[in-house]
Residue frames as a rotation matrix with the C-alpha (Angstrom) as fourth column:
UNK 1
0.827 -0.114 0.550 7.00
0.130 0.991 0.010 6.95
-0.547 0.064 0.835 14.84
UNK 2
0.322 -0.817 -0.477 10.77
-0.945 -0.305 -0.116 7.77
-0.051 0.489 -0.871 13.86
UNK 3
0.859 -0.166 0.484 12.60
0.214 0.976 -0.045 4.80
-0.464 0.142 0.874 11.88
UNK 4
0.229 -0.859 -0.458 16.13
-0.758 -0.452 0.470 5.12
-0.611 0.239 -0.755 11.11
UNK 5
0.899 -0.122 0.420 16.82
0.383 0.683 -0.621 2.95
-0.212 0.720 0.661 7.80
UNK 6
-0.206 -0.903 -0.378 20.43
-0.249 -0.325 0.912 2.46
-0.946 0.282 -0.157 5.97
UNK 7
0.932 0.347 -0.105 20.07
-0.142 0.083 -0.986 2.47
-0.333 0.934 0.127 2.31
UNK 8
-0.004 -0.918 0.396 22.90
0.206 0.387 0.899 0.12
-0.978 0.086 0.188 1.49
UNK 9
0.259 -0.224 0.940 21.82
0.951 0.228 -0.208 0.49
-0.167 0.948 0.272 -2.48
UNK 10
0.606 -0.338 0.720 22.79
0.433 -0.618 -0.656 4.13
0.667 0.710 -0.228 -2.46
UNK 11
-0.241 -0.634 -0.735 25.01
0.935 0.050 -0.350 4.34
0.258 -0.772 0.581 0.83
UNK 12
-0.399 -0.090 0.912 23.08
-0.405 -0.876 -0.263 6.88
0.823 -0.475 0.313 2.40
UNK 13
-0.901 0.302 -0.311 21.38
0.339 0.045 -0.940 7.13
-0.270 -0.952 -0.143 5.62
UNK 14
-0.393 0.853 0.343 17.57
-0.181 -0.437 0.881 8.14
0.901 0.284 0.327 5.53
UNK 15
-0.927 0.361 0.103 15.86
-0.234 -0.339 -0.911 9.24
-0.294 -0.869 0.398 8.67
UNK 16
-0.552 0.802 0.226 11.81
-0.007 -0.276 0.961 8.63
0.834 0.529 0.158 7.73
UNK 17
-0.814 0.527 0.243 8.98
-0.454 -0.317 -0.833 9.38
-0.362 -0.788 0.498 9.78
UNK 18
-0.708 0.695 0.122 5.90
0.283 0.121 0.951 7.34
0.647 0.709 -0.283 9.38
UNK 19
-0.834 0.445 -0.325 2.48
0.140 -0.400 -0.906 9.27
-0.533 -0.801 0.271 10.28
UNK 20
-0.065 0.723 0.688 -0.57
0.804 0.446 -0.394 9.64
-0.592 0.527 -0.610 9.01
UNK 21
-0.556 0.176 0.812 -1.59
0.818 -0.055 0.572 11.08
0.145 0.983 -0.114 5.57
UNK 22
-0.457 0.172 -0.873 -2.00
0.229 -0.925 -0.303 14.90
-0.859 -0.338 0.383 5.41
UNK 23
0.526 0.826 0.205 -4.06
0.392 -0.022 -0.920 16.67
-0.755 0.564 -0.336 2.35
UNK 24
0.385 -0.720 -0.578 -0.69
-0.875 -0.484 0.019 18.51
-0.294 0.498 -0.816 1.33
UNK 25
-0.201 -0.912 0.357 0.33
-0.474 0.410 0.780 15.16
-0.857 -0.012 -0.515 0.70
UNK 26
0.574 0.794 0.198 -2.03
-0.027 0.260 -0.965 14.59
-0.818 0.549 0.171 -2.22
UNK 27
0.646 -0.336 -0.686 0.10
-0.762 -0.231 -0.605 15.75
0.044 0.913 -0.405 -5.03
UNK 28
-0.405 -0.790 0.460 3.01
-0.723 0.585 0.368 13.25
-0.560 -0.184 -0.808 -3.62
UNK 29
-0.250 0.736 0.629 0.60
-0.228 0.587 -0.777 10.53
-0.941 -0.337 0.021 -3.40
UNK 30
0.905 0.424 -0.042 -0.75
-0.141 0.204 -0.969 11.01
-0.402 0.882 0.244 -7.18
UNK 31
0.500 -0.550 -0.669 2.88
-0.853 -0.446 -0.271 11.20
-0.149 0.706 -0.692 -8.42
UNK 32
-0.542 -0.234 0.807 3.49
-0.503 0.860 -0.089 7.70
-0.673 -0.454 -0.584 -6.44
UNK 33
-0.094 0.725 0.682 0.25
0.011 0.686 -0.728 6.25
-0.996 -0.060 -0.073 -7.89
UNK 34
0.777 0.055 -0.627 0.09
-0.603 -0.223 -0.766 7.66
-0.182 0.973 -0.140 -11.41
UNK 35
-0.180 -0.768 -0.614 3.59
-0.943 0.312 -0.114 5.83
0.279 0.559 -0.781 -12.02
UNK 36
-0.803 -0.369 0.469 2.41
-0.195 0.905 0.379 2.73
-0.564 0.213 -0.798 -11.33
UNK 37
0.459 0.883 0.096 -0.89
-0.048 0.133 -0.990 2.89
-0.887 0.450 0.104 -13.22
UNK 38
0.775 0.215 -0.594 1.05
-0.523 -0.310 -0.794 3.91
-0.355 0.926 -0.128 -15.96
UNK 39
-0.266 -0.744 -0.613 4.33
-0.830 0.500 -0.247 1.82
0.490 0.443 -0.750 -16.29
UNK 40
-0.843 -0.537 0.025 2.66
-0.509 0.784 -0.356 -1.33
0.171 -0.313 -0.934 -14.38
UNK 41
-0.041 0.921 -0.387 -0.02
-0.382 0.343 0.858 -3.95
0.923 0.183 0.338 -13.73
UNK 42
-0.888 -0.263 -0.377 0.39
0.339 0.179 -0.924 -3.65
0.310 -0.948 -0.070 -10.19
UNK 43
-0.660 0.620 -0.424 -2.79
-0.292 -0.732 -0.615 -1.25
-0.692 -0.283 0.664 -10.34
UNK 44
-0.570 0.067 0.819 -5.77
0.674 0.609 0.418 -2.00
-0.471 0.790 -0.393 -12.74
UNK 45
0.607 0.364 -0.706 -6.60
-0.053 -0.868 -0.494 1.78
-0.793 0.337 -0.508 -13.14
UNK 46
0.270 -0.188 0.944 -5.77
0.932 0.295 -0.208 2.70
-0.240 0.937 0.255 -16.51
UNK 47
0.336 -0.256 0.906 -5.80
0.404 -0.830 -0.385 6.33
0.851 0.495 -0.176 -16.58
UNK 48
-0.643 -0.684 -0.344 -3.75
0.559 -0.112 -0.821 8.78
0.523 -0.721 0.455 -14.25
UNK 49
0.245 0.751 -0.613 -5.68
0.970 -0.190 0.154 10.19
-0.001 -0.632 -0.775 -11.07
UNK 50
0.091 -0.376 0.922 -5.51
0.243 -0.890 -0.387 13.82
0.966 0.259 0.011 -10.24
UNK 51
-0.779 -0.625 -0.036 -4.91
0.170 -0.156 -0.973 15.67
0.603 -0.765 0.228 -7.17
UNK 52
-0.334 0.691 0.641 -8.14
-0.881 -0.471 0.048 16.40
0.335 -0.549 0.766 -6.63
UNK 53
0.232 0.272 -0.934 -9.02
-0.626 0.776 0.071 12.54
0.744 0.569 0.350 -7.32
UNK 54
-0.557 -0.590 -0.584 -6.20
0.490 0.334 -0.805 11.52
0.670 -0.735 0.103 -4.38
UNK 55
-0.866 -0.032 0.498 -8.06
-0.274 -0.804 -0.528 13.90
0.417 -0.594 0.688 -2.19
UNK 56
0.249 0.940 0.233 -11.34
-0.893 0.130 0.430 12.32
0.374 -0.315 0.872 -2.20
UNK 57
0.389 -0.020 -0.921 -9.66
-0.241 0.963 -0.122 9.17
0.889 0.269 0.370 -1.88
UNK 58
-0.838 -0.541 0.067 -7.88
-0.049 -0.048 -0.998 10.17
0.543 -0.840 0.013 1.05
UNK 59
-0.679 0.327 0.658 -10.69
-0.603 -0.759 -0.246 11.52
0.419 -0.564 0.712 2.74
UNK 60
0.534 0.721 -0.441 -12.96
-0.611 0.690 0.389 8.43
0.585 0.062 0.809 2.32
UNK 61
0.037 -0.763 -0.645 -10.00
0.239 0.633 -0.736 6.27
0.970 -0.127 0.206 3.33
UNK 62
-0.793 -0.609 -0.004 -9.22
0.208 -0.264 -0.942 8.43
0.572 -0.748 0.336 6.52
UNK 63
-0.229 0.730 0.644 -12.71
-0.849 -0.473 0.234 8.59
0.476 -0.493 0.728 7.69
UNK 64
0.651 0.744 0.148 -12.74
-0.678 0.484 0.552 5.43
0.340 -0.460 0.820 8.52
UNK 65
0.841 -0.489 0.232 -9.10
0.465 0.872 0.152 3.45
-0.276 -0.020 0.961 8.78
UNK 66
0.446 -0.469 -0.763 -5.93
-0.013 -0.855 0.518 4.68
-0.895 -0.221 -0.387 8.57
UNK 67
0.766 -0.586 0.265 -3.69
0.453 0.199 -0.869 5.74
0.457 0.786 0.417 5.64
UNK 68
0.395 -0.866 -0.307 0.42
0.283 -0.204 0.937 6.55
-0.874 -0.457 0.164 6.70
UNK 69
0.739 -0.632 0.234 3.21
-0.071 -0.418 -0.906 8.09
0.670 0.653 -0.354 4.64
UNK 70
0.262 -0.964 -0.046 6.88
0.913 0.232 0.337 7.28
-0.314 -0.130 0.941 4.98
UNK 71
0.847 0.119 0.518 8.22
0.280 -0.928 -0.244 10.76
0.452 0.352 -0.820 4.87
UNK 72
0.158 -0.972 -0.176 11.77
0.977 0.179 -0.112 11.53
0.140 -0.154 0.978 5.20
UNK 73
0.144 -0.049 -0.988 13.61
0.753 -0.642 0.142 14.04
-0.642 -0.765 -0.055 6.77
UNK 74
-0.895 -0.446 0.016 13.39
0.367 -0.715 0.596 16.43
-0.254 0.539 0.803 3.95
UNK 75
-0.537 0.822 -0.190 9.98
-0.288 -0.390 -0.874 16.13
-0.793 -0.414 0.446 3.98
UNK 76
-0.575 -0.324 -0.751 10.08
-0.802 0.404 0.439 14.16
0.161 0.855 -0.492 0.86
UNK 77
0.458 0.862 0.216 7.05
-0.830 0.502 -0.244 11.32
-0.319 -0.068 0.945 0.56
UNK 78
-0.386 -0.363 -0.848 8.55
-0.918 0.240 0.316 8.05
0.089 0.900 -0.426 -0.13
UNK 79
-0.929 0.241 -0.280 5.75
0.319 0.905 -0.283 5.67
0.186 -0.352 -0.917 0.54
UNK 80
-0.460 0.748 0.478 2.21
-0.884 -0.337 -0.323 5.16
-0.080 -0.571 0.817 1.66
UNK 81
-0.907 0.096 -0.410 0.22
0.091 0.995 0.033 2.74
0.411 -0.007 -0.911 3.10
UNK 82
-0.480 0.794 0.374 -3.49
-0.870 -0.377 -0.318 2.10
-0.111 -0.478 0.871 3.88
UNK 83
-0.804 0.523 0.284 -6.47
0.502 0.852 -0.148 -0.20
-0.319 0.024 -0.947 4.85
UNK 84
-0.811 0.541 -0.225 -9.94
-0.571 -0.646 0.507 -0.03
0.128 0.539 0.832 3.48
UNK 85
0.223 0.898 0.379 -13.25
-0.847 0.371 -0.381 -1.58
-0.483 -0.236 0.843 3.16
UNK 86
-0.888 -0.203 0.412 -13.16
0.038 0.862 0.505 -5.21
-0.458 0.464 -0.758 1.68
UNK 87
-0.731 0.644 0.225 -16.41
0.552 0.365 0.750 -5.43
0.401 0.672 -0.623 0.87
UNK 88
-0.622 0.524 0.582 -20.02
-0.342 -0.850 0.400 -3.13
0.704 0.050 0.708 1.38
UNK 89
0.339 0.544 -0.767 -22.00
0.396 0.657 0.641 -6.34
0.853 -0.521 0.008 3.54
UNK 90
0.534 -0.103 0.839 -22.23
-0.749 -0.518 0.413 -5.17
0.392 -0.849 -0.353 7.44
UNK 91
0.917 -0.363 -0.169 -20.81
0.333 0.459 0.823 -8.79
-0.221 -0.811 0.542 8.03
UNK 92
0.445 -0.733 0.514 -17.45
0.780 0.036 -0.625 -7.65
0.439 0.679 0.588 6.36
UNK 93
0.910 0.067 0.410 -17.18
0.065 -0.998 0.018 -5.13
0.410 0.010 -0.912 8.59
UNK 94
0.714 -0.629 0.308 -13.94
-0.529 -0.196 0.825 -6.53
-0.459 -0.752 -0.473 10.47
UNK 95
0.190 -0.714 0.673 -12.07
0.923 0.364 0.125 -6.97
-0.334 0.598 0.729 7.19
UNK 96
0.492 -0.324 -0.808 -10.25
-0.139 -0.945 0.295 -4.73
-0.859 -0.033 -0.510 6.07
UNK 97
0.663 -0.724 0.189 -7.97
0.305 0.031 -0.952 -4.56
0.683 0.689 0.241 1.78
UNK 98
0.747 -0.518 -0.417 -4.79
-0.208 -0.778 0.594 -3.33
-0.631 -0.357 -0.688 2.84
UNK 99
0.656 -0.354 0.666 -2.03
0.676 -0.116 -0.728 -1.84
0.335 0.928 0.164 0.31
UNK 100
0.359 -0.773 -0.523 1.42
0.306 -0.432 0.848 -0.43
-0.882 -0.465 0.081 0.01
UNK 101
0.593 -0.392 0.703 3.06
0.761 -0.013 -0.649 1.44
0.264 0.920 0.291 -2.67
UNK 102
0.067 -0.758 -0.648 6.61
0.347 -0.592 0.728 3.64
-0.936 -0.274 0.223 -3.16
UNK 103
0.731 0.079 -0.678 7.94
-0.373 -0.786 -0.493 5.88
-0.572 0.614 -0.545 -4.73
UNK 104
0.949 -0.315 0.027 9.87
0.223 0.604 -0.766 4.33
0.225 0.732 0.643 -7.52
UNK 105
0.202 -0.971 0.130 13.26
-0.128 -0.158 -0.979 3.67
0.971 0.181 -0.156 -7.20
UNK 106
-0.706 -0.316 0.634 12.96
-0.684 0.072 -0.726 3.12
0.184 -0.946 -0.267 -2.90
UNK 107
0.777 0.610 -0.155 11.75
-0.502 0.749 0.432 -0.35
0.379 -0.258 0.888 -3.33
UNK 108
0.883 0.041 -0.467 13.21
0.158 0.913 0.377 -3.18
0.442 -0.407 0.800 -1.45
UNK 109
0.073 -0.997 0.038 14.71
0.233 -0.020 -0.972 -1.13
0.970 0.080 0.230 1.09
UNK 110
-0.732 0.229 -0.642 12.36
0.681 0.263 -0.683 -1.47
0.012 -0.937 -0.348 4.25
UNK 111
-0.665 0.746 -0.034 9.75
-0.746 -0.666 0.002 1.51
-0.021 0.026 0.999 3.64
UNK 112
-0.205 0.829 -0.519 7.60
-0.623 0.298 0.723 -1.21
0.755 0.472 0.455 2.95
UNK 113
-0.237 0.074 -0.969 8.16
0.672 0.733 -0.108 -3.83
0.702 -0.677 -0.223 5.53
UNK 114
-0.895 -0.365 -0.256 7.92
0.417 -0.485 -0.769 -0.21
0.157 -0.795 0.586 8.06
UNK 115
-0.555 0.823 0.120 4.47
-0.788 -0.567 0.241 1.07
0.267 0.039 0.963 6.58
UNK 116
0.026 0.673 -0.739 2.91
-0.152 0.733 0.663 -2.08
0.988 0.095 0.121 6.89
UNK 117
-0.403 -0.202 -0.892 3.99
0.637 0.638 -0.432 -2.79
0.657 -0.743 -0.128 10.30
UNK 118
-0.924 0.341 -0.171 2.92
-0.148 -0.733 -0.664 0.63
-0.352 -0.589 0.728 11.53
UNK 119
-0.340 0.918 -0.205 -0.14
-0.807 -0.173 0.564 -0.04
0.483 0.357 0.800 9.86
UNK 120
0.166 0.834 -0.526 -0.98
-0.014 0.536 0.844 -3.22
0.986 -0.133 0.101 11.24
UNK 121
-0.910 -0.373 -0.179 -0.35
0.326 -0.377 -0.867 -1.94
0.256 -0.847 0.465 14.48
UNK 122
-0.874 0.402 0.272 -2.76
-0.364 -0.914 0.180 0.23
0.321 0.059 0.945 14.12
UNK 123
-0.301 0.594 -0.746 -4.96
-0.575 0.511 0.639 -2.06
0.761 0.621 0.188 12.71
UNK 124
-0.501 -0.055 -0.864 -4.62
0.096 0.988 -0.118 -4.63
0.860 -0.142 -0.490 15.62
UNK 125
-0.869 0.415 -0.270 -5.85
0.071 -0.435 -0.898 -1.85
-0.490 -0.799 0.348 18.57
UNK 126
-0.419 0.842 -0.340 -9.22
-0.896 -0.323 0.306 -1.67
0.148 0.432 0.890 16.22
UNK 127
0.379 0.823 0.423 -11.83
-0.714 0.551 -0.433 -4.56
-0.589 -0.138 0.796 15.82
UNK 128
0.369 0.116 -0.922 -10.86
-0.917 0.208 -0.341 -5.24
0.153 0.971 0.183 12.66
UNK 129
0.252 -0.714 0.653 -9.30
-0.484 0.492 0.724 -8.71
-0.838 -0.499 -0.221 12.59
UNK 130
0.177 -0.355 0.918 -8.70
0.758 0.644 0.103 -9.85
-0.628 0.677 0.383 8.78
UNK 131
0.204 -0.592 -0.780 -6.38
-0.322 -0.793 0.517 -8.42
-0.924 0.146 -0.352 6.72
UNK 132
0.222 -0.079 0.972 -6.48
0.669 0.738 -0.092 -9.00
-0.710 0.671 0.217 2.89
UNK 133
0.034 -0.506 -0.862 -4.05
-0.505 -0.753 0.422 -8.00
-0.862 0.421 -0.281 0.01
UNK 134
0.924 -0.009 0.382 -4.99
0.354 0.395 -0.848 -8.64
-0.143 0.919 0.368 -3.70
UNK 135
0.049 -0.849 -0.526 -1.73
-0.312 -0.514 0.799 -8.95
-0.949 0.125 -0.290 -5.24
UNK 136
0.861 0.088 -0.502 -1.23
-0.507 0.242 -0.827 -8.75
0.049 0.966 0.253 -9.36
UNK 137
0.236 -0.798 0.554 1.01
-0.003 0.569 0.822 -11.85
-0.972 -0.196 0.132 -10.48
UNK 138
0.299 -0.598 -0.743 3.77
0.855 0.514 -0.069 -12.47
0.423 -0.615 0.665 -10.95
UNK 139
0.338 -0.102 0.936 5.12
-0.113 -0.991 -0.067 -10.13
0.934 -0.083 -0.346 -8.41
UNK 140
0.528 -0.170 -0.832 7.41
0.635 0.729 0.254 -11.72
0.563 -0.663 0.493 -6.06
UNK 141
-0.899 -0.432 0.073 8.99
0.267 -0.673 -0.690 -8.76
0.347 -0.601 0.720 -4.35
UNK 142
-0.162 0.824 0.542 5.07
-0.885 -0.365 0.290 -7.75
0.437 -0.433 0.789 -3.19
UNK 143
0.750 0.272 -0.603 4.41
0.084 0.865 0.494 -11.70
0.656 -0.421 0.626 -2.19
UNK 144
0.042 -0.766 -0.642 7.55
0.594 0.536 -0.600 -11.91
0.803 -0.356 0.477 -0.23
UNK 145
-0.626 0.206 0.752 6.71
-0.465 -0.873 -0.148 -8.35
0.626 -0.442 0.642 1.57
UNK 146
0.176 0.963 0.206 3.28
-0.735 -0.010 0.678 -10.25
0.655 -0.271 0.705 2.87
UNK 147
0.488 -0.001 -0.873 4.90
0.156 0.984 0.086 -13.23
0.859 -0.178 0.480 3.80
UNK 148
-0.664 -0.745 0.069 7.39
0.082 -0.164 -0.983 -11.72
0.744 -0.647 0.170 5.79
UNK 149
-0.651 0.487 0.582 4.55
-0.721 -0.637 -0.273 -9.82
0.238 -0.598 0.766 7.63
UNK 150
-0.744 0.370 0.557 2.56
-0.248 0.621 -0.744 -13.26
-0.621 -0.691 -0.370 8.40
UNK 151
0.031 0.616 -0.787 0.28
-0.998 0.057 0.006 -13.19
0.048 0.785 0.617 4.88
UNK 152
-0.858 -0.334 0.391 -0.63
0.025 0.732 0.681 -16.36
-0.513 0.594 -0.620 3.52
UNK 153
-0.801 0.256 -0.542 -2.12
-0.599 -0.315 0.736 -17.11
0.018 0.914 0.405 0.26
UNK 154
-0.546 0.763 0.345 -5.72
-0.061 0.375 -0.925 -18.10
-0.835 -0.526 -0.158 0.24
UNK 155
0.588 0.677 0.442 -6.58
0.438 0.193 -0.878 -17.71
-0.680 0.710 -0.184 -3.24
UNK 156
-0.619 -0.482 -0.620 -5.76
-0.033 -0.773 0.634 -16.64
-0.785 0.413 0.462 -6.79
UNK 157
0.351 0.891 -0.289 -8.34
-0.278 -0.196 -0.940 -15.36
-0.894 0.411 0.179 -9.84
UNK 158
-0.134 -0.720 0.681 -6.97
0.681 0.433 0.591 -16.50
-0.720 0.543 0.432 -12.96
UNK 159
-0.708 0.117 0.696 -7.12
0.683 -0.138 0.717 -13.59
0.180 0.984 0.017 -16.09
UNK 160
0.179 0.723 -0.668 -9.26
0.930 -0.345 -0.125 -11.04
-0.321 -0.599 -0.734 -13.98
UNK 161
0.418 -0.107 -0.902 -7.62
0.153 -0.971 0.186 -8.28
-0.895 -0.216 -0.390 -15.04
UNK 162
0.386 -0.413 0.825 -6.47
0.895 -0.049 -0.444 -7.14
0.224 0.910 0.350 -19.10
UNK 163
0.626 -0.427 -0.652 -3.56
0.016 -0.829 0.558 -4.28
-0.780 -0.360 -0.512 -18.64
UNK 164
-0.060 -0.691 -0.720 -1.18
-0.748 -0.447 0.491 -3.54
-0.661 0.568 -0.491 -21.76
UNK 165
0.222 0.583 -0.781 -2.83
-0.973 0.183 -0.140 -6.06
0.061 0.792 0.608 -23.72
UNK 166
-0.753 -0.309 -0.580 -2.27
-0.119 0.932 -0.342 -8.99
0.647 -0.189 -0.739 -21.36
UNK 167
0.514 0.853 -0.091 -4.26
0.080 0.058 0.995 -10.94
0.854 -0.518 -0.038 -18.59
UNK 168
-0.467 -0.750 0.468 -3.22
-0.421 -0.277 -0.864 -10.65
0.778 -0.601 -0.186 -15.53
UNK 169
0.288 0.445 -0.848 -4.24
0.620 0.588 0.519 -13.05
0.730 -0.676 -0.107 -12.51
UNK 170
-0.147 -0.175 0.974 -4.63
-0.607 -0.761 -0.228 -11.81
0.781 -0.624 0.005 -9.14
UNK 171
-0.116 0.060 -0.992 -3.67
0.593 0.805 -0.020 -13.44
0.797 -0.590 -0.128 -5.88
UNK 172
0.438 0.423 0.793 -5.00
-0.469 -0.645 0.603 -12.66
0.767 -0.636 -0.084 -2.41
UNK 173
-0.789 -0.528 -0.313 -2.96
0.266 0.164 -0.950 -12.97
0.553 -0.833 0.011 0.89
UNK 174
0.586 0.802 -0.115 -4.72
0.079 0.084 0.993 -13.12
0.806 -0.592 -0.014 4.57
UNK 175
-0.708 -0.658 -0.257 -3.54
0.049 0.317 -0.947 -12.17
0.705 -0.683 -0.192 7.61
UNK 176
0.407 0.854 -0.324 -5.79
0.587 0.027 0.809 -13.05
0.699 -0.519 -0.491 10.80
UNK 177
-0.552 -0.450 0.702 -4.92
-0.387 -0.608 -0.693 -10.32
0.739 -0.654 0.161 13.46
């Protein structure tokens, strides 16, 4: 799945490749995730994962549903995306969370709108047919991402979540596939 992107905010070109999630990519992966645990309330982990930590997480993750990486032609993670269980109930079984996160500094420049689409691709050749993203609010560059992609908002929790000594509400997008 080759995507040529132009990256107008630093006039370069970036080749990326998006494919699925390798075990060498673990260390990426934590270096992605750890920065937002720690500098945001995008995540409501609290401490940073390790590599070993990303590994199990993969592995669950990829045994059953995919996970992708945006992975440029240097070989250079900048991205990943994945679906997951929603919930443990057998009816739940054709829902699916799904989630996107970059590597700081290559937001809003299409990695995101590209993992997601390759993901629900994916997603649509499977059973599955509901697609749901908790998003922490406010966070209107992650809402506008869903919308593009056909999300709408079906709900929000008020105060669900306490991160740097705030609450933090969480809304949930839906997409029916």
């Amino acid at each position: 799945m080759g995507e040529s992107l132009l990256n107008l905010e630093k006039g370069e070109h970036r080749s990326i490749i998006i494919r699925a999630a390798e075990a060498k990519d673990a260390k990426s992966l934590v270096a992605i995730y750890n920065s937002y645990i720690l500098e945001t309330v995008v995540t409501f982990e609290i401490e940073p994962i390790t590599e070993a930590d990303m590994l199990q997480r993969l592995a669950k993750v990829e045994a059953t549903m995919p996970w992708l990486v945006a992975e440029d032609s240097s070989g250079a993670i900048l991205g990943y995306a994945y679906a997951t269980q929603w919930k443990a109930r057998a009816a739940y079984d054709f829902a699916r969370e799904v989630t996107v996160y970059l590597k700081p500094g290559f937001e809003n420049l299409g990695y995101g709108t590209k993992l997601y689409r390759a993901l629900i691709s994916i997603l649509q050749d499977s059973p599955i047919h509901s697609l749901i993203a908790g998003i922490a609010q406010p966070n209107a560059a992650s809402v506008a991402l869903h919308e593009k992609l056909g999300f709408k908002k079906v709900g929000e929790f008020e105060e669900v979540g306490l991160k740097f000594g705030r609450r933090v509400n969480i809304g949930y997008w839906q997409l029916l596939l």
